[in-house]
NUDOPA-970205 format. One line per field, with one value per residue (C-alpha): residue number from 1; residue in one letter; x, y, z. Coordinates in steps of 0.001 Angstrom, whole numbers. Layout:
N
pos = (NUM:...) .
code = (A:...) .
px = (X:...) .
py = (Y:...) .
pz = (Z:...) .
***
This chain:
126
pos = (1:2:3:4:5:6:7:8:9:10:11:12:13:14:15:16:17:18:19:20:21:22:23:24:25:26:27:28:29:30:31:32:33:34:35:36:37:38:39:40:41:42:43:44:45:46:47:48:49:50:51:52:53:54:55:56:57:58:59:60:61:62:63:64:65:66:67:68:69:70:71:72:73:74:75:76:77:78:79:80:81:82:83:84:85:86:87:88:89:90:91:92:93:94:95:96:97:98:99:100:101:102:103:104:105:106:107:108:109:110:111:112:113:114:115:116:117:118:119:120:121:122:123:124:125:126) .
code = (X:X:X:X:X:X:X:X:X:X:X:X:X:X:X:X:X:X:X:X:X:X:X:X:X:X:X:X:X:X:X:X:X:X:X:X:X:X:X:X:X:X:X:X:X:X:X:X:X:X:X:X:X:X:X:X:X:X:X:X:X:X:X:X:X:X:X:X:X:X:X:X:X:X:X:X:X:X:X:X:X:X:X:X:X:X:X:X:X:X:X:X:X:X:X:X:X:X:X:X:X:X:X:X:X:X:X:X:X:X:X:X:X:X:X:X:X:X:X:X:X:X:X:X:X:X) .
px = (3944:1251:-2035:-5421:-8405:-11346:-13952:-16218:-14575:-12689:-10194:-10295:-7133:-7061:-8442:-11845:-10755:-12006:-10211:-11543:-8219:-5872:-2383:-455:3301:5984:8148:10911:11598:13935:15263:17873:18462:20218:17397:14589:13150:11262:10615:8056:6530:3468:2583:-928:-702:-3837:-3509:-593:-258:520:3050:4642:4982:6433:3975:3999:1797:-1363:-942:1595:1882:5185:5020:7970:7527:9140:8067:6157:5455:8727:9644:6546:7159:10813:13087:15444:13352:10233:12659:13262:10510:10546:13460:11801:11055:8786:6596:6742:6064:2924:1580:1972:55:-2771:-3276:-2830:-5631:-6180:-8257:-11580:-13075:-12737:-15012:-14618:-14296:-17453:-15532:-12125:-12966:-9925:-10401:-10597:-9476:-11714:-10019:-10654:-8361:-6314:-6995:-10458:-10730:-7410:-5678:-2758:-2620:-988) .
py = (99740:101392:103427:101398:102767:102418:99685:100749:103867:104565:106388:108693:109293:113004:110827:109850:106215:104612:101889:100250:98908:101118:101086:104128:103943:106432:105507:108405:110262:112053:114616:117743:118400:121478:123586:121134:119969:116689:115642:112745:111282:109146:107234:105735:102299:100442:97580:95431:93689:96565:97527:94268:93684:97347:98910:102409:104437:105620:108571:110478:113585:115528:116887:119420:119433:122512:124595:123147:120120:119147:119622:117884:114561:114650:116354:114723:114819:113557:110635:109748:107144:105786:106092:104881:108451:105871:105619:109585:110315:107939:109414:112904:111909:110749:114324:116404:119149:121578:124590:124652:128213:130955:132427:135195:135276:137226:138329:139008:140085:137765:135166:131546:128483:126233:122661:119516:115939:115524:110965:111130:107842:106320:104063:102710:98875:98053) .
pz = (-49398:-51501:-51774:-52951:-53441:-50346:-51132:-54574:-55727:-58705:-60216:-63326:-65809:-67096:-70087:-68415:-68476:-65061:-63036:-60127:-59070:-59617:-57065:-55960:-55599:-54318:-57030:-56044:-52700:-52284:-50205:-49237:-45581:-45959:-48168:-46337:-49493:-50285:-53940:-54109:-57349:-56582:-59598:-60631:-62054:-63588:-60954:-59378:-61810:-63704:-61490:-60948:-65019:-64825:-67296:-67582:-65109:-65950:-63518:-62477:-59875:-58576:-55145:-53676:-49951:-48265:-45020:-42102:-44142:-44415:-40885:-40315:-42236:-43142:-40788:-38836:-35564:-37532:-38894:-35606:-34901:-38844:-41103:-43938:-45744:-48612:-45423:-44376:-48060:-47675:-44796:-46445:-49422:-47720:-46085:-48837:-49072:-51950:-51515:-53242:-52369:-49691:-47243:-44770:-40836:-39981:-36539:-37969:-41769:-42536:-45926:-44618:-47067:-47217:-48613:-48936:-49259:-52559:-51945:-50045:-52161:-51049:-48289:-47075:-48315:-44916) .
***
């Protein structure tokens, strides 16, 4: 199991280098019940071939799922249909938002986040 990029985009290193195949891999998952924490390191490799001839990623990023997320994706009632927490951490991945500005609730006065998808560009290569 793995993330590939959607048909004609690309991926940038934080060194502007641009691959057109590059292959995502939950290379660690792993978890703790009793503080309901998930630790997942997705890594970025040029290609598959890359990753099959274990080369060295080109990309690496560190995720600590706690909170609703965890319950979410990793609990024990959320392992309950798949037990393969590779495939949760997957599925998290691909959801991921960040927040890229604010506005405010005219009604309420309250600050809205407004986010968007961490892997817009991304896919499950199942």
């Amino acid at each position: 199991m793995a993330i590939i990029l959607k048909n004609g985009k690309t991926f940038e290193d934080k060194f502007g280098n641009v691959y057109e195949d590059a292959y995502g891999v939950v290379d660690q998952c792993n978890g703790n019940k009793k503080d309901k924490l998930q630790y997942v390191v997705l890594e970025i490799y040029k290609d598959v071939e890359a990753r099959a001839a274990k080369k060295v990623p080109i990309a690496q990023f560190n995720y600590t799922i706690r909170g609703a997320d965890f319950d979410t994706f990793f609990s024990a009632g959320a392992l309950e249909a798949s037990t393969d927490q590779y495939e949760k951490a997957y599925a998290y991945i691909l959801q991921v938002t960040k927040v890229i500005g604010t506005e405010v609730d005219e009604e309420t006065g309250e600050s809205i986040d407004i986010t968007e998808l961490v892997w817009p560009d991304w896919q499950s290569d199942e």
